[in-house]
N, C-alpha and C positions, 0 to 999 in steps of 0.2 A: 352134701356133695363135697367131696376132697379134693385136696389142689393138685393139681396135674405136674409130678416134679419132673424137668425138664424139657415139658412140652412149649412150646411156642403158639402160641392162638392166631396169630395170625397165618402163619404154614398151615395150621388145623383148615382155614376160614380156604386157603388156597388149594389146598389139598382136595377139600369138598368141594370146590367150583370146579376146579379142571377134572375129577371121577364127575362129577353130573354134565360135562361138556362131552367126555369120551363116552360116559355111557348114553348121551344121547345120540350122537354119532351114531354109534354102533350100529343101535337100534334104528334107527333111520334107515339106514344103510344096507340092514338086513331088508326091513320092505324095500327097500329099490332091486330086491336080487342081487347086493354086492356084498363084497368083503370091506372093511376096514381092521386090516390086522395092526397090531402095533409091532412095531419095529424099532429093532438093538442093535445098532452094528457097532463090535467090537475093535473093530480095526479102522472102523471111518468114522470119526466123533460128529456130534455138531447135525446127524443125518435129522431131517422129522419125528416126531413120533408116531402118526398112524402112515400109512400107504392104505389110501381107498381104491378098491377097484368095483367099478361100476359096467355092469352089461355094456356091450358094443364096445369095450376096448377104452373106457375112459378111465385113466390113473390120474388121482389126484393124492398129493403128500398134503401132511397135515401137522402143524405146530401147535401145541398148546400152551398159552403161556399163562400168568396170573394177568389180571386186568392193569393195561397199564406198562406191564415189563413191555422191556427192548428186547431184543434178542443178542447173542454173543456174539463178539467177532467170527468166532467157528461159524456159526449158525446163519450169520449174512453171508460167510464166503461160501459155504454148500449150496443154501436157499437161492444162491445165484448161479450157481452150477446146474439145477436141476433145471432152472429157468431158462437159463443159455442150451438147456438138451432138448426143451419145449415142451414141459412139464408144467403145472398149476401149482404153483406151493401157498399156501392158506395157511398165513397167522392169526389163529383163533384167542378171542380172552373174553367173550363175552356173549350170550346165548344168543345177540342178533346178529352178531358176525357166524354164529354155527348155524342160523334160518337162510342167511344171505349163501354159505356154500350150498346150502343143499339144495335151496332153488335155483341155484348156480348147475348142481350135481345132476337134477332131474332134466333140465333144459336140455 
């Protein structure tokens, strides 16, 4: 096997934990009858990256971070705006914090 020129293993390692956090999401998600789309705003940095919508009107934003990270100054002053609108915003980094939303989600 050859050496990966430029690759970082560790981004590799993180990479592959937050795609199997979104991809469980997703799928989760789908059987509740909800959407979670991922979301880009170009013009408001710092936003979440899923927005869940789940039957009966429940929106919940979604952060995914590596196990561990903090979030950015952007990312606390949104994450607080969404909060102050009365919204759920969910810092995720590890598979029992994504079990604890979704029995959060289904309640």
């Amino acid at each position: 096997m050859g050496a990966c020129v430029g690759c970082n293993r560790k981004k590799l390692i993180k990479m592959s934990l937050e795609k199997a956090l979104e991809k469980r999401l997703t799928n989760e998600v789908k059987k509740m009858k909800g959407l979670a789309l991922k979301f880009w705003c170009v013009s408001f940095t710092g936003f979440p990256d899923r927005v869940v919508l789940i039957p009966l009107g429940k929106i919940f934003f979604i952060e995914f971070k590596d196990t561990g990270k903090k979030l950015s100054k952007r990312q606390e002053l949104v994450h607080k705006l969404l909060i102050k609108l009365g919204f759920q915003v969910w810092v995720i980094d590890t598979q029992e914090l994504l079990t604890g939303f979704l029995n959060a989600a289904k309640g």
